[in-house]
C-alpha positions as CSV (number, residue, x, y, z in Angstrom):
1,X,86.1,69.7,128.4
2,X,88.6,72.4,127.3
3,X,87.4,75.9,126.0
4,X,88.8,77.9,123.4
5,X,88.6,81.9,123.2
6,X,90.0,84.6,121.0
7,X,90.7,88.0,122.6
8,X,92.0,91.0,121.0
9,X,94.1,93.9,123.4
10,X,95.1,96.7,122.2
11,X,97.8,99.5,123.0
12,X,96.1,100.7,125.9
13,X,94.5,96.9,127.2
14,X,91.1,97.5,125.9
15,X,90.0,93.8,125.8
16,X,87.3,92.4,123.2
17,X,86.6,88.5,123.2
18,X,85.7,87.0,119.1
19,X,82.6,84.7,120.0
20,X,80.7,83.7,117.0
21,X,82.0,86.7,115.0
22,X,81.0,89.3,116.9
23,X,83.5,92.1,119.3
24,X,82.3,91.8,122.8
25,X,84.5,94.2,125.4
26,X,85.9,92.7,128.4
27,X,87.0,94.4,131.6
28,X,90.7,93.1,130.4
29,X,92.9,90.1,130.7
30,X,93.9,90.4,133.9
31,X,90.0,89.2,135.0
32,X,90.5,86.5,132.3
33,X,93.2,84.9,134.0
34,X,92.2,85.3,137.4
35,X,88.6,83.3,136.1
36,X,91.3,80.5,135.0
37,X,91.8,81.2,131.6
38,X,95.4,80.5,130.4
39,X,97.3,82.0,127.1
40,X,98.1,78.8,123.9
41,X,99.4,81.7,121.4
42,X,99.3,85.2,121.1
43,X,99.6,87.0,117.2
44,X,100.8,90.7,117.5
45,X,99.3,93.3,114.9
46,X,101.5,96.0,114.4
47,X,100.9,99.4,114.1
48,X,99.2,100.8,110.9
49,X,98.0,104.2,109.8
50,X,94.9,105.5,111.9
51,X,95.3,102.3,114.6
52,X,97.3,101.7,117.6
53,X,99.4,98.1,117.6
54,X,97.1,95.2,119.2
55,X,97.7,91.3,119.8
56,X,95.2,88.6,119.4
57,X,95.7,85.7,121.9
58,X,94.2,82.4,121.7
59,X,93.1,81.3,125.8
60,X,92.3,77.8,126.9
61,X,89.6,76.9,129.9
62,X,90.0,73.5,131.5
């Protein structure tokens, strides 16, 4: 069965997963790969006033 997660990096790689609607850090997405997650879509964010430029990306587990 496949799983879906939502991560957000930011400028520097800070890593949060989404789950449930809550922010939950991550050591990054390098981990996240090596554990066999792989990239569907990724949504870049660009830089606004007070925040550095992040990209969401959508990962898939088989």
């Amino acid at each position: 069965m496949k799983e879906f997660l939502y991560v957000i990096i930011d400028f520097y790689g800070k890593c949060w997963a989404i789950r449930e609607g809550e922010a939950e850090r991550l050591p990054g997405l390098p981990s996240l790969l090596n554990a066999g997650w792989r990239p569907l879509r990724e949504t870049p964010f660009p830089q606004s006033e007070g925040s550095d430029p992040c990209i969401l990306i959508l990962l898939e587990q088989v």
